[in-house]
N, C-alpha and C positions, 0 to 999 in steps of 0.2 A: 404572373412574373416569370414562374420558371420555361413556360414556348417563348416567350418575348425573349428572355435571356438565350436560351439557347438556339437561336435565329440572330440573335448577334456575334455572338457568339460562331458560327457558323460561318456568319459571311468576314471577319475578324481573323480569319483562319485561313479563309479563303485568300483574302488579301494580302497576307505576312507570304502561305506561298508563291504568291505571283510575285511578291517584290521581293529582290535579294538584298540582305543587308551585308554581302560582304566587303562594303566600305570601311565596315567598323570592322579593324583586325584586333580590336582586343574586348570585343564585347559581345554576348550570346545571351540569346534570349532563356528567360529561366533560369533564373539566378537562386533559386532557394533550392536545398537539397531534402531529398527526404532524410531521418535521423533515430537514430534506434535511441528511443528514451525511455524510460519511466513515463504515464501519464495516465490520467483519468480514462482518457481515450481508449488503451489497452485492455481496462477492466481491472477489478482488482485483487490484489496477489494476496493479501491480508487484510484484515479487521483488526484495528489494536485490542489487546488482551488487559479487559479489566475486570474490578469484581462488578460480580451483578445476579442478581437472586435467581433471573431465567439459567446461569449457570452450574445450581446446587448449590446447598450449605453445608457447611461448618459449622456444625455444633460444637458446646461449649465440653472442653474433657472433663469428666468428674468419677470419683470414686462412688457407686452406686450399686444397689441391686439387680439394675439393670442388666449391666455387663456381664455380671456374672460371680461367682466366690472365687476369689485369690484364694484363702485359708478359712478353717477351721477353727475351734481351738482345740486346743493342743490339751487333753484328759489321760488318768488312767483307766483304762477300760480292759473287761477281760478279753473283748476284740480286737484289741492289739496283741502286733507282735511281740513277746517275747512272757507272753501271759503264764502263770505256774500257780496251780490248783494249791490248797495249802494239803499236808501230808500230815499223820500223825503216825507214828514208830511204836509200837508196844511193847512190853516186856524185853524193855532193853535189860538184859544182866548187870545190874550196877553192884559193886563192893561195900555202897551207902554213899558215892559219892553222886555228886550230880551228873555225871556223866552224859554225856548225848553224840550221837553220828555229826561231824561236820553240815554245816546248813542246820540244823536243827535246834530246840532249846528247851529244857529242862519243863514238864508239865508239873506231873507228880511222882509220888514214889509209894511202893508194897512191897511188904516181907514175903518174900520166896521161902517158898517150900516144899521141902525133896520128898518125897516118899522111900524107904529104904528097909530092908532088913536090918533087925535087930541082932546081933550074933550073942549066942548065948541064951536066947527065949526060945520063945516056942516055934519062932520062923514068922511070925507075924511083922506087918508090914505099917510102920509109923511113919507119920510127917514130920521132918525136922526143919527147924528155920537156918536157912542155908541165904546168906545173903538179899539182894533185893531186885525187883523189877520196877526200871524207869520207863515212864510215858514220855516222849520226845515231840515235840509239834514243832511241825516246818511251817512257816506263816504263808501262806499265798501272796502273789508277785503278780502287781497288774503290769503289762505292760502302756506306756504312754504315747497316743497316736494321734491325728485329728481324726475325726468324725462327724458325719451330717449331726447325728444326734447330739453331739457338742454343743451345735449353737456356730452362726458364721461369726470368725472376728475379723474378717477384711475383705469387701468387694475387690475386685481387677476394679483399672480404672478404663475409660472408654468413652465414646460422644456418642450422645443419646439426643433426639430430637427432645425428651423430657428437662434435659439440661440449660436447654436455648441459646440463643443464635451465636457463635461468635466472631463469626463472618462467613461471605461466602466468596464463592471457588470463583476462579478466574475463567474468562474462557475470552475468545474472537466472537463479537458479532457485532453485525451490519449497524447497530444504532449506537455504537462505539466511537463510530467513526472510521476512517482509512487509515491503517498503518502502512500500508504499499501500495504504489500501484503496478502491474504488471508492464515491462519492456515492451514495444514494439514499430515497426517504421510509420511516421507521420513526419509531415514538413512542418505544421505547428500548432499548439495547442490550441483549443479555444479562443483563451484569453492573449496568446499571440497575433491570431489570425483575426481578431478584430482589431488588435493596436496595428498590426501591418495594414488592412484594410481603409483603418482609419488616417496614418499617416498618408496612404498613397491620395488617399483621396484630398487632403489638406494640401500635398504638393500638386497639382492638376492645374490650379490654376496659373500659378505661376511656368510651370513649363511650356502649358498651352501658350503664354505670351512669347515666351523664348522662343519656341517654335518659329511660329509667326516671325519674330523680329527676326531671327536667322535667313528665314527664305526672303524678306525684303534685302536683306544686310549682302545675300546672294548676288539679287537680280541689280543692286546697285552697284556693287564691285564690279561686276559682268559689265558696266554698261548696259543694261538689257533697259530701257524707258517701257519698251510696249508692255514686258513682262511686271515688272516693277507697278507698273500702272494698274496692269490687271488685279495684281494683287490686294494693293489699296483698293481699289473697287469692288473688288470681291468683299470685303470685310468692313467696308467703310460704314456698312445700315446695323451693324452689329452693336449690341452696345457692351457685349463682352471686351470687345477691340477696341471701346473709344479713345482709350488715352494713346495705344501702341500704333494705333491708325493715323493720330492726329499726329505724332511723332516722323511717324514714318512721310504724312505730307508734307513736312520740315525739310527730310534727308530731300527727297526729290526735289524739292526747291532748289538745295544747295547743290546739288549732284549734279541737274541739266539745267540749272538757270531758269528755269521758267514754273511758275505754279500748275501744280495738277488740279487738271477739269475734268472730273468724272465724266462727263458724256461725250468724252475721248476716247474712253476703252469701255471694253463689254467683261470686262470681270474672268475671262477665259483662263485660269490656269493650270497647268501642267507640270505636278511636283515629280514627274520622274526626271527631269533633268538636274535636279539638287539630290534630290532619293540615290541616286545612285551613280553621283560626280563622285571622282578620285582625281586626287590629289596628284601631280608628277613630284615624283623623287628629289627631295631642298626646296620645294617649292610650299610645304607645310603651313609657314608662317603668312602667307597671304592674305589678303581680307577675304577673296572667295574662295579658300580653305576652311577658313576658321570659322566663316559662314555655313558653306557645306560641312564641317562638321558638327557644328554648333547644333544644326538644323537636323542632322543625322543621329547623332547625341541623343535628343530631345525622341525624335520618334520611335527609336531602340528603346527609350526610354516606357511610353508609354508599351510598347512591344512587350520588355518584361513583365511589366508589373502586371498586365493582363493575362500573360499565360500564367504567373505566379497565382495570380489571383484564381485564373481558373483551377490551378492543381488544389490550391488552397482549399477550394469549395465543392471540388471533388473527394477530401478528405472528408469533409465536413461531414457531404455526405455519407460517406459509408460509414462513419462512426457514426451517423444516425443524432447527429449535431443541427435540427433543421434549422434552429433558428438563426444560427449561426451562417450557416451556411446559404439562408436568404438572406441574410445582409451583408454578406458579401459580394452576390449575386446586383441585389443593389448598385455597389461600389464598381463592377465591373460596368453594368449597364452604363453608368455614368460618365466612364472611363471609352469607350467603344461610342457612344453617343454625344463628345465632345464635338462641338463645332468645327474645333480646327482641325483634332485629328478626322474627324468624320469628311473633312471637304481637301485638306490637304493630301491625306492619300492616295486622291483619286482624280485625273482629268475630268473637268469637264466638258460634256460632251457640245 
């Protein structure tokens, strides 16, 4: 398919430049532009973002040993700060009252006794009961801290895989789906370049008849019998042409009066003389204006959609679209291999 295509293709090419179309002043071949879009075509620019397990999870948050100790509890220990040994005060001098130093608290109590000279003896040396000695106890003072040896009274809380699942994490990938497609120049997508493919090819047949009925509608306005003749004879075995052919034996009837007898003319014609008639200045409205452009029209016609077609399937390919871009290929062939346009473009020799 694709030497055969592009050997038509070729000689299609070849043709268009030998003929000039600049009868038609408001008409040019290749009519679609390229266009900077979003499209599959480009590649793509994003994956939608959902959850999904090849993503990671989310574990469920819980207060555990896992995580780790928030606190303690909270004890008095003499390994906190603000810890005080307890103290005991001796022979504090009391009067017999309970007396004790600040911080302190009353234990017991003993009779105090002075040793002294007696005045008046013999100088010898007696114990008198002189007041009292108090015992004082300072109580000991834990200070209150936490500590491991406490005992924990509250894990941190945290997501532990022991916890389980509570969803998982978002991310882009490929079996998501497309959230983007990346910009870039193409003339049409895919799914354009078969509905254009497939319209052009849907309009073909009816053009191919316009065609035709133009270049007869021509050579009868012209007065031309010989050419007019040929032409009918040229297409008369066709059974593409039979309704437009038997039509057109009508018009010659009425035009010269007399019935066409095919083995009057040998079918010889020559569409460069419609190909490329112009019109004189107010002269527009004529029947063999409106014929030559009717007739001009029509082959501009298939002109574009072949080079469209070709740019078309040139995209195709490079986006690496084969299959697309063979059935396009197809529709061109089809197009280039039309009876009418295949024998009206060109004398026969």
């Amino acid at each position: 398919m694709n030497s055969r295509v592009s050997a038509l293709i070729g000689l299609f090419l070849s043709l268009i430049v030998s003929q000039s179309c600049n009868s038609l002043s408001d008409s040019s071949l290749g009519e679609i532009k390229r266009k900077r879009k979003e499209s599959e075509l480009c590649g793509v620019k994003s994956y939608k973002r959902l959850e999904n397990k090849a993503c990671g999870t989310i574990y469920q948050k819980k207060t555990t040993h896992h995580c780790g100790v928030h606190s303690y509890h909270k004890k008095p220990n003499k390994k906190c700060p603000g810890y005080r040994p307890s103290e005991t005060k001796d022979h504090v001098y009391s009067d017999g009252s309970n007396n004790c130093p600040d911080g302190f608290r009353f234990l017991n109590r003993r009779k105090r006794y002075v040793k002294k000279k007696e005045p008046g003896r013999d100088g010898s040396v007696i114990s008198r009961h002189s007041g009292y000695w108090n015992t004082c106890v300072r109580d000991e003072v834990l200070g209150e801290c936490e500590l491991k040896e406490h005992g924990v009274e509250e894990y941190k809380q945290c997501r532990h895989r022991s916890h389980g699942v509570e969803r998982y994490r978002e991310c882009e990938r490929p079996e998501h789906g497309v959230a983007e497609y990346k910009a870039c120049l193409f003339y049409k997508t895919p799914d354009e370049a078969l509905e254009f493919a497939k319209r052009v090819e849907q309009d073909v047949p009816m053009i191919r008849d316009n065609m035709l009925i133009h270049h007869g509608n021509f050579y009868m306005a012209s007065r031309n019998k010989r050419s007019f003749g040929n032409i009918i004879k040229k297409f008369e075995g066709s059974p593409l042409y039979r309704e437009v052919v038997s039509d057109m034996k009508t018009k010659f009837s009425s035009t010269f009066g007399e019935e066409f007898v095919s083995k009057d003319y040998d079918g010889k014609v020559d569409s460069d003389d419609i190909s490329k008639y112009k019109c004189k200045k107010g002269n527009d409205n004529s029947h063999i204006c409106k014929a030559a452009f009717g007739y001009q029209r029509s082959l501009a016609w298939f002109n574009e959609n072949i080079i469209d077609l070709m740019l078309v399937r040139k995209d195709m390919i490079k986006f690496k679209k084969e299959k697309i871009a063979t059935m396009v290929a197809i529709v061109i062939d089809k197009l280039i291999k039309e009876e009418s346009l295949g024998r009206l473009r060109q004398a026969d020799k």
